[in-house]
C-alpha positions as YAML, in Angstrom:
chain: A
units: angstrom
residues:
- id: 1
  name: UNK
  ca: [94.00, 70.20, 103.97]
- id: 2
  name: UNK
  ca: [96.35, 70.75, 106.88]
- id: 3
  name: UNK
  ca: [97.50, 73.53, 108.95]
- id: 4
  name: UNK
  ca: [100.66, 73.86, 108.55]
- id: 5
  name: UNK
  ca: [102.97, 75.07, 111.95]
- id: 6
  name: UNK
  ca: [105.86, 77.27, 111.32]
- id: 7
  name: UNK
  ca: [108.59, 77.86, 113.87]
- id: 8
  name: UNK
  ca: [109.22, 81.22, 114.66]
- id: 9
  name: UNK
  ca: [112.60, 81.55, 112.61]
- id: 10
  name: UNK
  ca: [110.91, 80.35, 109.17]
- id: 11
  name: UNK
  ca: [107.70, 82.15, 109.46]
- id: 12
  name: UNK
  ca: [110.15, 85.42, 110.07]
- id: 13
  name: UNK
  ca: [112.14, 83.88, 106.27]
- id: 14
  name: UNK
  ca: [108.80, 83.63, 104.79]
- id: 15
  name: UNK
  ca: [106.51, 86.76, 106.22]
- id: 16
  name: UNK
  ca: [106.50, 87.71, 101.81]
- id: 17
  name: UNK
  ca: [104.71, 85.07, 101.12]
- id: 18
  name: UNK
  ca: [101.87, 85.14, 103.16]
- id: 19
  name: UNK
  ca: [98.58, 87.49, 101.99]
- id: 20
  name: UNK
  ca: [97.45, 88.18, 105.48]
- id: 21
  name: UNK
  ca: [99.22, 87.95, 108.86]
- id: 22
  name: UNK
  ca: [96.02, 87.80, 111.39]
- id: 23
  name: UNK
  ca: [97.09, 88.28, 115.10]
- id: 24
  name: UNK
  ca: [94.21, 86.73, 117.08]
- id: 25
  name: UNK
  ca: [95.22, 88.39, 120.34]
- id: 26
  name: UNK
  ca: [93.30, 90.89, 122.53]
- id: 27
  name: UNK
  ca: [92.86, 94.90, 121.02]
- id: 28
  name: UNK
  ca: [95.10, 95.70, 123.56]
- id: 29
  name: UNK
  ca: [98.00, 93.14, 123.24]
- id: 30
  name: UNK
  ca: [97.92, 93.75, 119.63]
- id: 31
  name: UNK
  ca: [98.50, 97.71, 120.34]
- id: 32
  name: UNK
  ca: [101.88, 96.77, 122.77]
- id: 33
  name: UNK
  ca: [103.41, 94.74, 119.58]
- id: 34
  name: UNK
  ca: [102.32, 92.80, 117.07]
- id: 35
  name: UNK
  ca: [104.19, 91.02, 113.89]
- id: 36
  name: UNK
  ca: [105.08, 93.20, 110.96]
- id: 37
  name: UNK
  ca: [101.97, 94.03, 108.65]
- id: 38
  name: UNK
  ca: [99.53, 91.98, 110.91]
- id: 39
  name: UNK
  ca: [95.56, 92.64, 111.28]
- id: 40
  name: UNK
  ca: [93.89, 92.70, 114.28]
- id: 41
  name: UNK
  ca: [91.14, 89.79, 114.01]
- id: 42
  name: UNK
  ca: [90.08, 89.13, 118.29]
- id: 43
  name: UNK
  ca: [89.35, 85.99, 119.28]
- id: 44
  name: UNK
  ca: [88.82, 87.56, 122.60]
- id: 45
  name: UNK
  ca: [88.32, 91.17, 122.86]
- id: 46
  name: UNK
  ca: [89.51, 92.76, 125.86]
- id: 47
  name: UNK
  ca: [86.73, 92.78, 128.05]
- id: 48
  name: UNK
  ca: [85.99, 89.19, 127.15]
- id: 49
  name: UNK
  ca: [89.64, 87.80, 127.91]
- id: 50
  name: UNK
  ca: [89.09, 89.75, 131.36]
- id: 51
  name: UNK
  ca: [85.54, 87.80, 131.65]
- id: 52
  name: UNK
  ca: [87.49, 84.42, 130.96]
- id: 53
  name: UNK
  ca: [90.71, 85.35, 132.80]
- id: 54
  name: UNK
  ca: [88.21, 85.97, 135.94]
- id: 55
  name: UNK
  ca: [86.13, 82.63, 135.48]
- id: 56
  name: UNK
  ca: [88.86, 80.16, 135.57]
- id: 57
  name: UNK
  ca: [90.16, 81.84, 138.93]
- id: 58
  name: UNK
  ca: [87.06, 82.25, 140.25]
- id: 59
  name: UNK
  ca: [84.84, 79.87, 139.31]
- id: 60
  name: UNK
  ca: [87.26, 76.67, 137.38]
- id: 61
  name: UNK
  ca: [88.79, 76.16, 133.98]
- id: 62
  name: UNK
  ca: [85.76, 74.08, 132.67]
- id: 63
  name: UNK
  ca: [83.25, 76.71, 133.22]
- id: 64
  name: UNK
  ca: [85.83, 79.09, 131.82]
- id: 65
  name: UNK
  ca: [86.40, 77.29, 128.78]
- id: 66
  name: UNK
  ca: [82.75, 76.50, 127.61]
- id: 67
  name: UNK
  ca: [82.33, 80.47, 128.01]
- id: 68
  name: UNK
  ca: [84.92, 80.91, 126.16]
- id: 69
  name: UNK
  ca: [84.48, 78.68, 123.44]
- id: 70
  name: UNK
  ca: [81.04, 80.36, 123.13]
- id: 71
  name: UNK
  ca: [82.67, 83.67, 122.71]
- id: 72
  name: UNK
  ca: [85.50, 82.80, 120.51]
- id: 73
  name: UNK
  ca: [82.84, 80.93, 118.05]
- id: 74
  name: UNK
  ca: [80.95, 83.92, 117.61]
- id: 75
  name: UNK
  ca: [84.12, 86.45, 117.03]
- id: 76
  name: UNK
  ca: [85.15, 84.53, 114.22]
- id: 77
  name: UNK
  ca: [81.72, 83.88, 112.51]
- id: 78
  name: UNK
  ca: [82.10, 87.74, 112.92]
- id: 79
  name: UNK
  ca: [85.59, 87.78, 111.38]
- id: 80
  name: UNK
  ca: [84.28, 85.27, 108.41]
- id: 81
  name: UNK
  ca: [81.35, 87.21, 107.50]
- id: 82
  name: UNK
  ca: [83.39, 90.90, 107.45]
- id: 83
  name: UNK
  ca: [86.70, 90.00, 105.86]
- id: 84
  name: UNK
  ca: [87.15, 86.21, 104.44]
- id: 85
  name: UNK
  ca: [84.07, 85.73, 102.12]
- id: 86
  name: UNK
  ca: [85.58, 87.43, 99.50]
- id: 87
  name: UNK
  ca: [88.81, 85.67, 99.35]
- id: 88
  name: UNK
  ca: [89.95, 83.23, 96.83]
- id: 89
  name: UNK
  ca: [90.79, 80.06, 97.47]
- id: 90
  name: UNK
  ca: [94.20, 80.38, 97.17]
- id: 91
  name: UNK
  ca: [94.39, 83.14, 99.93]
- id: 92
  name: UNK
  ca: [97.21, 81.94, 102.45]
- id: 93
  name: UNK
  ca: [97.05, 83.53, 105.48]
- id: 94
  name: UNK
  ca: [100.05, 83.19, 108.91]
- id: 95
  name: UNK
  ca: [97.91, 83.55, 112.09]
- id: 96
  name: UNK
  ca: [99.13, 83.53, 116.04]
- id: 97
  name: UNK
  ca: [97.99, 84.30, 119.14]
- id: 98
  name: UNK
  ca: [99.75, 84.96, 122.24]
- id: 99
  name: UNK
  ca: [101.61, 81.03, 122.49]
- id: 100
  name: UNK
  ca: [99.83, 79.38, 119.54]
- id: 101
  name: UNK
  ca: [97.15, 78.01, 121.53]
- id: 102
  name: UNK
  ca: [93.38, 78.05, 121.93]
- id: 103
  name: UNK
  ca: [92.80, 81.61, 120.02]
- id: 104
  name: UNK
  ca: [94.83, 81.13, 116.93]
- id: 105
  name: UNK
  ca: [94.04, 77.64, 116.84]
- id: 106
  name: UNK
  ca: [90.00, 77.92, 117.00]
- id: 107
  name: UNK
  ca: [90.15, 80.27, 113.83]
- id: 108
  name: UNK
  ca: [93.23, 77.98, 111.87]
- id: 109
  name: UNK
  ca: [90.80, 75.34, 112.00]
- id: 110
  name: UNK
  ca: [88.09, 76.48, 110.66]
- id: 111
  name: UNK
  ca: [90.14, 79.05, 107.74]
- id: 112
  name: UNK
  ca: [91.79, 75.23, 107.09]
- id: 113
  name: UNK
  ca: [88.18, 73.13, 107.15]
- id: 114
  name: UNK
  ca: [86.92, 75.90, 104.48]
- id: 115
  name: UNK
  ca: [90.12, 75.05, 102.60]
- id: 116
  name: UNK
  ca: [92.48, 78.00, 102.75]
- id: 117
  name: UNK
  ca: [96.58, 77.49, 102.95]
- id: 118
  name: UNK
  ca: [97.15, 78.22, 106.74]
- id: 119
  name: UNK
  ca: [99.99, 78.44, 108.63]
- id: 120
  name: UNK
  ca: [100.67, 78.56, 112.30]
- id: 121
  name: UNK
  ca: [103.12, 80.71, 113.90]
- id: 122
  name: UNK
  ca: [103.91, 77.68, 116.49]
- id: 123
  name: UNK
  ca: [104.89, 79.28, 119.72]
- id: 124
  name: UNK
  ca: [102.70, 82.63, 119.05]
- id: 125
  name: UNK
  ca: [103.90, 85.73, 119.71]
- id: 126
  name: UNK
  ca: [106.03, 85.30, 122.40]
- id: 127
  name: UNK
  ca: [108.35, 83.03, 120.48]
- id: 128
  name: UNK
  ca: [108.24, 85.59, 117.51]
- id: 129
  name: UNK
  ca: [109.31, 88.51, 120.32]
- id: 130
  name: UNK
  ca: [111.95, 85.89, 121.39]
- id: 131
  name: UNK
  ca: [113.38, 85.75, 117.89]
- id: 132
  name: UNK
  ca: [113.90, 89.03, 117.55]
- id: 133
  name: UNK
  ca: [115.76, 89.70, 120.86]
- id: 134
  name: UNK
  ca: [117.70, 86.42, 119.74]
- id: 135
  name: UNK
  ca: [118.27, 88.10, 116.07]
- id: 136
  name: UNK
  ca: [119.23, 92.01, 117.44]
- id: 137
  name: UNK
  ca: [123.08, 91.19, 118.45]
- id: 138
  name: UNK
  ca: [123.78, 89.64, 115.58]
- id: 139
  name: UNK
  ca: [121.88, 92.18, 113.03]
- id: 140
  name: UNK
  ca: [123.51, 95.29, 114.88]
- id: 141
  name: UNK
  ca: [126.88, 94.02, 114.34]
- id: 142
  name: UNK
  ca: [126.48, 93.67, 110.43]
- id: 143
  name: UNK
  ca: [126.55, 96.94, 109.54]
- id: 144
  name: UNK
  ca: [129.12, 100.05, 109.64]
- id: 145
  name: UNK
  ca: [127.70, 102.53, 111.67]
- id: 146
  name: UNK
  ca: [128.38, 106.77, 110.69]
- id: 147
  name: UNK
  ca: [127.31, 108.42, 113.56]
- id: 148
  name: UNK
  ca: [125.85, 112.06, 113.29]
- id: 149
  name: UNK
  ca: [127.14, 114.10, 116.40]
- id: 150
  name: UNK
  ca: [126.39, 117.91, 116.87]
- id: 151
  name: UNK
  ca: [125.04, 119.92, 119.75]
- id: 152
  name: UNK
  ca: [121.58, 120.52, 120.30]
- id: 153
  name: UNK
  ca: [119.76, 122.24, 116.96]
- id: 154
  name: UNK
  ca: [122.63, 121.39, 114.96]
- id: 155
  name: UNK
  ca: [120.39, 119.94, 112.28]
- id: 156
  name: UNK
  ca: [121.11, 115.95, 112.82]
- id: 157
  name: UNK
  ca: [117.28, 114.88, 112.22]
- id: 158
  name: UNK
  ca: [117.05, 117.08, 109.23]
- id: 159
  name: UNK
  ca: [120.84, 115.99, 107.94]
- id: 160
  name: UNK
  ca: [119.39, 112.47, 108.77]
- id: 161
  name: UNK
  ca: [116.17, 113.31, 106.60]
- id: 162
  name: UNK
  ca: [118.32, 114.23, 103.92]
- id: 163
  name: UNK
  ca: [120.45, 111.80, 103.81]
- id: 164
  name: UNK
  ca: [117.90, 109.42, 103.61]
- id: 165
  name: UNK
  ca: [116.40, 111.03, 100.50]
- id: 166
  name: UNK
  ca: [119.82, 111.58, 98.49]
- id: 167
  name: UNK
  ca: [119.41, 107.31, 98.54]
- id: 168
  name: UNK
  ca: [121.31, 106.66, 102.06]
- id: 169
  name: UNK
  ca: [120.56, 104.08, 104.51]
- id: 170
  name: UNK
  ca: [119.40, 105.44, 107.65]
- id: 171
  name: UNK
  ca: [117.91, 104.55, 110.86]
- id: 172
  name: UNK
  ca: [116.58, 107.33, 112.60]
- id: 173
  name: UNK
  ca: [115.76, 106.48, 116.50]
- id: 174
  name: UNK
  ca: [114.10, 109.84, 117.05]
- id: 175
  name: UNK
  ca: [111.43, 108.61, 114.35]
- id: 176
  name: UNK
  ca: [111.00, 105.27, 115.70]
- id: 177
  name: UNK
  ca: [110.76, 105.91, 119.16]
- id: 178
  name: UNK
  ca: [107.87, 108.94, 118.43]
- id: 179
  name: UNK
  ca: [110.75, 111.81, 121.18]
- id: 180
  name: UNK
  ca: [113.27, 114.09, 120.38]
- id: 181
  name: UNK
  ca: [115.25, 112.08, 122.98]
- id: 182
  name: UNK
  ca: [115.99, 115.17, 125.58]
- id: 183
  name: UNK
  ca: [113.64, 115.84, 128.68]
- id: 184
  name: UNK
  ca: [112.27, 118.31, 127.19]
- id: 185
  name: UNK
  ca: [111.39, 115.76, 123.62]
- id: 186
  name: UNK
  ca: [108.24, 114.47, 124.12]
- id: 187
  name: UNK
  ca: [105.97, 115.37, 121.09]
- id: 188
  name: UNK
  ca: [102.68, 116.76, 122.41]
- id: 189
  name: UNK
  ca: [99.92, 114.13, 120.66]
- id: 190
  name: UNK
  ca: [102.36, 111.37, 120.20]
- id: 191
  name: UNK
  ca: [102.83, 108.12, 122.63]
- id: 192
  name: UNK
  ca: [105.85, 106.65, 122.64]
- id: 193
  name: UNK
  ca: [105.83, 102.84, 121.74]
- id: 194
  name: UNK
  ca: [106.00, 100.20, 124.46]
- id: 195
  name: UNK
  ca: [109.26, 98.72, 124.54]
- id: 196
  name: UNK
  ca: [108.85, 95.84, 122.26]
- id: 197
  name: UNK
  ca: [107.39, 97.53, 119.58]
- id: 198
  name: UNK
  ca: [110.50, 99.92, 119.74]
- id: 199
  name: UNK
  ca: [112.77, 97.22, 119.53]
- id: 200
  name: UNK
  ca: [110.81, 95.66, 116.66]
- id: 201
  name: UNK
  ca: [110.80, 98.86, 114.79]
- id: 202
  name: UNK
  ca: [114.93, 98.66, 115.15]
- id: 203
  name: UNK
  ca: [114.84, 95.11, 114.29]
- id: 204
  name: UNK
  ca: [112.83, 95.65, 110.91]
- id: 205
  name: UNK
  ca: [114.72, 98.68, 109.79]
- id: 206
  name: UNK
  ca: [118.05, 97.06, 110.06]
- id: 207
  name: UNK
  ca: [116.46, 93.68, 108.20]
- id: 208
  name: UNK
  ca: [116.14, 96.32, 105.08]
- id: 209
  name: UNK
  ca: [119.84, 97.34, 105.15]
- id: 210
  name: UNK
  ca: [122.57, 96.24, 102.88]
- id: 211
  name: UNK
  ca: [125.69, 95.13, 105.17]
- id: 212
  name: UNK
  ca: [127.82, 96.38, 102.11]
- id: 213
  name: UNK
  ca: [126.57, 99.78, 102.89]
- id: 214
  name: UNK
  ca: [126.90, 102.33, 105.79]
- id: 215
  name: UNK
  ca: [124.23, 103.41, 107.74]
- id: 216
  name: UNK
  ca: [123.78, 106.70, 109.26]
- id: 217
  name: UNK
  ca: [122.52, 107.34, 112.66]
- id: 218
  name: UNK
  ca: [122.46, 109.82, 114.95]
- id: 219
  name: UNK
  ca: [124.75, 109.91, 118.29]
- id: 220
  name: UNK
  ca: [121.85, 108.47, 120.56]
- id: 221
  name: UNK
  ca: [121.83, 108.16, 124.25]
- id: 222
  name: UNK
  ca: [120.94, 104.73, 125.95]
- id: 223
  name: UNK
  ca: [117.35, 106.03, 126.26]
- id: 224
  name: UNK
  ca: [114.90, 107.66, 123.83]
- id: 225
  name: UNK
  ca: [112.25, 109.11, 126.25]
- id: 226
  name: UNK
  ca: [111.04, 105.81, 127.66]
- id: 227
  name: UNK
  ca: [112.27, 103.09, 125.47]
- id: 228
  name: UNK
  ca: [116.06, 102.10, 125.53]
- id: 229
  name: UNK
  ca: [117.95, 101.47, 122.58]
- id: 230
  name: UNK
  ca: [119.41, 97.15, 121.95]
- id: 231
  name: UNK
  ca: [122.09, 97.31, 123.39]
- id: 232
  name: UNK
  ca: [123.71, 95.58, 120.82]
- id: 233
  name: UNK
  ca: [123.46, 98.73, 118.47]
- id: 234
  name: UNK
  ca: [124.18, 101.18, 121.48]
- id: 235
  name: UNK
  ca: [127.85, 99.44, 121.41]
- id: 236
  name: UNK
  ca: [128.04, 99.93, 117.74]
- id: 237
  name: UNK
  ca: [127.49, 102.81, 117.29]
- id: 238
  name: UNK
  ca: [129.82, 104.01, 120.01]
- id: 239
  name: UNK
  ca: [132.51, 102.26, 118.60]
- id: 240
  name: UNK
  ca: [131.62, 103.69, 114.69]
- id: 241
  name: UNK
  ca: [133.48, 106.80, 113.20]
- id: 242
  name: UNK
  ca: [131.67, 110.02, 113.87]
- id: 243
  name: UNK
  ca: [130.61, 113.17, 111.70]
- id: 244
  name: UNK
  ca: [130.97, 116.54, 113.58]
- id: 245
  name: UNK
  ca: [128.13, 118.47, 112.27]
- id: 246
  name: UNK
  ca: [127.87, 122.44, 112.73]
- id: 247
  name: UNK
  ca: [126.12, 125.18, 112.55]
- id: 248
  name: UNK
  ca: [125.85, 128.60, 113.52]
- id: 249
  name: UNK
  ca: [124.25, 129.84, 116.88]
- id: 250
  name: UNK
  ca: [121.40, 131.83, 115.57]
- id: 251
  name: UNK
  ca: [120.17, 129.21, 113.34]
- id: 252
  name: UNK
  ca: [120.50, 126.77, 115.73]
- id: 253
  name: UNK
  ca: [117.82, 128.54, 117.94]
- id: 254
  name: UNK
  ca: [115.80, 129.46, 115.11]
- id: 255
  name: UNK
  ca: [115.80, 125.45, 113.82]
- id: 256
  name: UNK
  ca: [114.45, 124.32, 117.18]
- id: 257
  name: UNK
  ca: [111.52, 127.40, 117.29]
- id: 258
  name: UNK
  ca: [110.48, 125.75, 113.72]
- id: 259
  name: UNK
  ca: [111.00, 121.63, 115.15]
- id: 260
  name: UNK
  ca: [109.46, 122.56, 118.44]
- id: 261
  name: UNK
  ca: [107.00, 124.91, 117.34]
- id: 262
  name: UNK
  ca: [104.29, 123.71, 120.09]
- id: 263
  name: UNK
  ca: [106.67, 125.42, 122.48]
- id: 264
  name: UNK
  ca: [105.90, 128.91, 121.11]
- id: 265
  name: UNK
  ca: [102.17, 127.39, 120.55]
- id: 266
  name: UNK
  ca: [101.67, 126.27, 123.95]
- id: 267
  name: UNK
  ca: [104.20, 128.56, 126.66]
- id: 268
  name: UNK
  ca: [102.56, 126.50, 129.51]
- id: 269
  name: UNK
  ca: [103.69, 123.49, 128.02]
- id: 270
  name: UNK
  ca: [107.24, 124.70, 127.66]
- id: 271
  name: UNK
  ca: [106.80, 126.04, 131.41]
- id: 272
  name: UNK
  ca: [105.96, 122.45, 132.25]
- id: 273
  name: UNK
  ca: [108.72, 120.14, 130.70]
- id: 274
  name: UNK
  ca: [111.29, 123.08, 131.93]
- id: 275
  name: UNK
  ca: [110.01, 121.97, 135.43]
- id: 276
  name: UNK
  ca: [112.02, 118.73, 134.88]
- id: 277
  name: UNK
  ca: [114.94, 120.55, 134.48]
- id: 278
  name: UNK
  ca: [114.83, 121.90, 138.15]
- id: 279
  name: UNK
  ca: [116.99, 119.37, 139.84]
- id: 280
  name: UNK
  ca: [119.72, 119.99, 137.63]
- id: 281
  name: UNK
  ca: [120.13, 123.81, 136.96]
- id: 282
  name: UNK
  ca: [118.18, 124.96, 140.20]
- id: 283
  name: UNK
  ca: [114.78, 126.24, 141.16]
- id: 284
  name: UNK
  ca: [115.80, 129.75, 140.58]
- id: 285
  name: UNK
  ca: [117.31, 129.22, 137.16]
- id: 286
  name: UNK
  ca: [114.73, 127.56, 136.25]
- id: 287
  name: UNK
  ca: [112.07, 129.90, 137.67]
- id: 288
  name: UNK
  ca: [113.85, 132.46, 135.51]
- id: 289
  name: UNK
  ca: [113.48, 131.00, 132.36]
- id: 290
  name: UNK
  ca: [109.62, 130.14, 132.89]
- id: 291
  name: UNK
  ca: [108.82, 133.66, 133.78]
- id: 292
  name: UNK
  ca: [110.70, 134.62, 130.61]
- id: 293
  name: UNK
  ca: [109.05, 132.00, 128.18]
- id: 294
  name: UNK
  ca: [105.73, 133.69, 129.73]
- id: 295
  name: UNK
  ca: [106.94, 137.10, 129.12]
- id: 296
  name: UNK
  ca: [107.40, 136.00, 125.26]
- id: 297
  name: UNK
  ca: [111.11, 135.82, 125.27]
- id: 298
  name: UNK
  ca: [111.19, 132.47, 123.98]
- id: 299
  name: UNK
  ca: [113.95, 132.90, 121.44]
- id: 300
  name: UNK
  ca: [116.36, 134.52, 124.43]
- id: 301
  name: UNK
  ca: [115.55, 131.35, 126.94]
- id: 302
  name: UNK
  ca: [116.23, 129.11, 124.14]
- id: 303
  name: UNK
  ca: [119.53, 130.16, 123.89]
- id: 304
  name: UNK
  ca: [119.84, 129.98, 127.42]
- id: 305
  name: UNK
  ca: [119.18, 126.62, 127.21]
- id: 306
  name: UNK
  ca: [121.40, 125.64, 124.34]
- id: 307
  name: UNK
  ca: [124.53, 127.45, 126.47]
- id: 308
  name: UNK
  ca: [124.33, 126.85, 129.59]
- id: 309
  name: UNK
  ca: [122.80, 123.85, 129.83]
- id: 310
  name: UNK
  ca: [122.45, 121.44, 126.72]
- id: 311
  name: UNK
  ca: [125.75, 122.40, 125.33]
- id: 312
  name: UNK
  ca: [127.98, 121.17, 127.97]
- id: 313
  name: UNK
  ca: [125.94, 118.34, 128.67]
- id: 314
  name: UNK
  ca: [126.56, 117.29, 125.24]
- id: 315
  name: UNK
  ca: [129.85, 118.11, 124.65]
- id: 316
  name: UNK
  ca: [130.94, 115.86, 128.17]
- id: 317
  name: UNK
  ca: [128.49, 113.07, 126.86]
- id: 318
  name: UNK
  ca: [130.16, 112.86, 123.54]
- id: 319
  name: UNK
  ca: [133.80, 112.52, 124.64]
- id: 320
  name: UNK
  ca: [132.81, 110.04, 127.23]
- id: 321
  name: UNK
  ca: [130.93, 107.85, 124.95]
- id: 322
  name: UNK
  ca: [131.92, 107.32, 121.04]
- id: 323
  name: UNK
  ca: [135.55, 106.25, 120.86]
- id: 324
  name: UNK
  ca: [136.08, 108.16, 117.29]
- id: 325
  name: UNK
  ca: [134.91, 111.54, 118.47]
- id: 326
  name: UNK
  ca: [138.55, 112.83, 118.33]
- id: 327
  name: UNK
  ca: [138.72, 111.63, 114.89]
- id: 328
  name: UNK
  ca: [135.31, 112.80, 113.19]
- id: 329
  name: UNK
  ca: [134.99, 114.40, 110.54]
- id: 330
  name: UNK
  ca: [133.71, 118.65, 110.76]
- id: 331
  name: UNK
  ca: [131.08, 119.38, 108.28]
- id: 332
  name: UNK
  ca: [129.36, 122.53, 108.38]
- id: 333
  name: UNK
  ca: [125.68, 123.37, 107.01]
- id: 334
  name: UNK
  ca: [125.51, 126.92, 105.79]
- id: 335
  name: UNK
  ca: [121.99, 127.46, 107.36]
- id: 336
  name: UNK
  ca: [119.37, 124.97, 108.78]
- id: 337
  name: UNK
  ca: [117.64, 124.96, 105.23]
- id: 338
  name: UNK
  ca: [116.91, 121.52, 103.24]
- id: 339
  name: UNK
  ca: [118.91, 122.83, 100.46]
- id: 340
  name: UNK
  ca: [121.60, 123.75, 103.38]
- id: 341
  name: UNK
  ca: [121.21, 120.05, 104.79]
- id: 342
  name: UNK
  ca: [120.93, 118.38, 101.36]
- id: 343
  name: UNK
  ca: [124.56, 119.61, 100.19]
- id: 344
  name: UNK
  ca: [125.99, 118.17, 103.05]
- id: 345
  name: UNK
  ca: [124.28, 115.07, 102.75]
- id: 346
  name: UNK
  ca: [125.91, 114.81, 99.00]
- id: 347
  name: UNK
  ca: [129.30, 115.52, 100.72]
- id: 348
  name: UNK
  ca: [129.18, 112.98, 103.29]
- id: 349
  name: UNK
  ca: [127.95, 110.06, 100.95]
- id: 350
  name: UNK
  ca: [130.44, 111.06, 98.14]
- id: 351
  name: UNK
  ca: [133.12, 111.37, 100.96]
...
């Protein structure tokens, strides 16, 4: 048999047909991005590429590469004995490394000699990552973008939510990028994605959409914590009509006590992100609310917050940014309860 190399563009076409995806790359490049659905099988693990990266500086690239041949012999033995002897012989597996060199090469052979159906992502990685930032313009422009605008605590991610269970299509950036997108979003316990796994996320959930069909999102800055949004969908969505979503005061602040519930867990950790608000509202103001929050008068700072400070901010954001905002269309949710959310998703996809 042969192994048979696919360019980055068809292996993308055909990633259904494979049984396994094996990315043959380092622990820790497979944890910064990796190809949908792919295992983790190391032909180096980290602390071995380091030993190998070291020796052909060091030492010279023949030393380097008998070490590492020794090494990358022995990792897939390993990787043959734990997952492969109980495959059929039909079992057709896409494998790349970082380029499509040495790593994913070493174990293609051997998968082939035994006589499996490889396939070789020619170019690695890095020319699948390179697809994907070639295929993001073009995919964000398919689609007709509704755009879920509301203050803070409206209710967007849980209008998104339900939306997405009446049968909608929705992309929810929040979700994908692990932050509630303001400074004071992160999500104790949860890393945010590197960049390229962010815009891979994006990239896959707009592969699953039908162009015939609109697709809700919410009115996103340029930045979700860390990662920025393509800019390619940034554009579109600012362009897109908008939905005006309200809802009443108290149940705004009582939504965000119940979505950012480690606030009232943890009142250091409020005290904390509320630091980064200092160079904005003032050390004062901000000293004021921290004291509060410590006090137990979480509910009162929170609508502090929402007032003086998040409201305007959003309001002035909003007009600059999406063109339709002066057209969008006011729906109101009569509390922040999924049955509350749910009616108005029914209204908005029946509209």
């Amino acid at each position: 048999m042969t192994v048979q190399i696919l360019p980055a563009h068809e292996a993308i076409a055909r990633l259904a047909e494979f049984d396994t995806v094996i990315d043959a790359r380092s622990e820790d490049e497979f944890a910064e991005d990796r190809m949908p659905g792919a295992v983790n099988w190391p032909s180096l693990h980290n602390a071995e590429r380091a030993e190998i990266g070291t020796l052909y500086k060091q030492v010279n690239p023949f030393e380097a590469k008998k070490r590492g041949a020794a090494l990358v012999a022995a990792n897939i033995a390993r990787h043959i004995s734990r997952e492969v002897l109980d495959k059929p012989k039909g079992w057709k597996p896409l494998i790349y490394c970082w380029r499509g060199g040495k790593r994913s090469g070493s174990l293609s052979l051997i998968l082939d000699q035994i006589g499996f159906r490889v396939h070789l992502l020619d170019g690695g990685y890095k020319a699948y990552r390179g697809e994907v930032l070639a295929q993001l313009p073009a995919l964000a422009g398919r689609f007709q973008y509704r755009v879920v605008c509301g203050p803070t605590g409206s209710g967007k991610t849980r209008l998104l939510q339900a939306l997405a269970a009446e049968g909608a299509q929705v992309i929810d950036l929040e979700a994908l990028a692990h932050h509630r997108s303001s400074v004071l979003g992160l999500v104790p316990g949860q890393n945010q994605p590197s960049q390229k796994e962010f815009d891979n996320r994006v990239w896959q959930a707009l592969r699953g959409f039908d162009p015939a069909r609109p697709v809700f999102v919410e009115s996103e800055s340029k930045k979700v914590g860390n990662v920025a949004v393509p800019e390619a969908l940034i554009l579109a969505m600012r362009a897109s009509a908008c939905i005006h979503l309200e809802l009443a005061d108290e149940e705004r602040v009582a939504l965000l006590l119940e979505d950012y519930d480690w606030f009232v867990q943890q009142p250091e950790f409020f005290c904390e992100r509320l630091s980064a608000l200092t160079e904005l509202r003032g050390r004062e103001v901000v000293g004021g609310w921290q004291a509060r929050v410590r006090a137990g008068h979480i509910p009162e700072v929170v609508r502090e917050l929402l007032v003086q400070h998040y409201d305007p901010m959003y309001a002035a954001s909003i007009r600059r940014n999406f063109a339709e905002w002066p057209q969008a269309q006011t729906v109101c949710a009569q509390n922040r309860s999924p049955e509350a959310m749910a009616a108005v998703a029914r209204t908005l996809i029946s509209a």
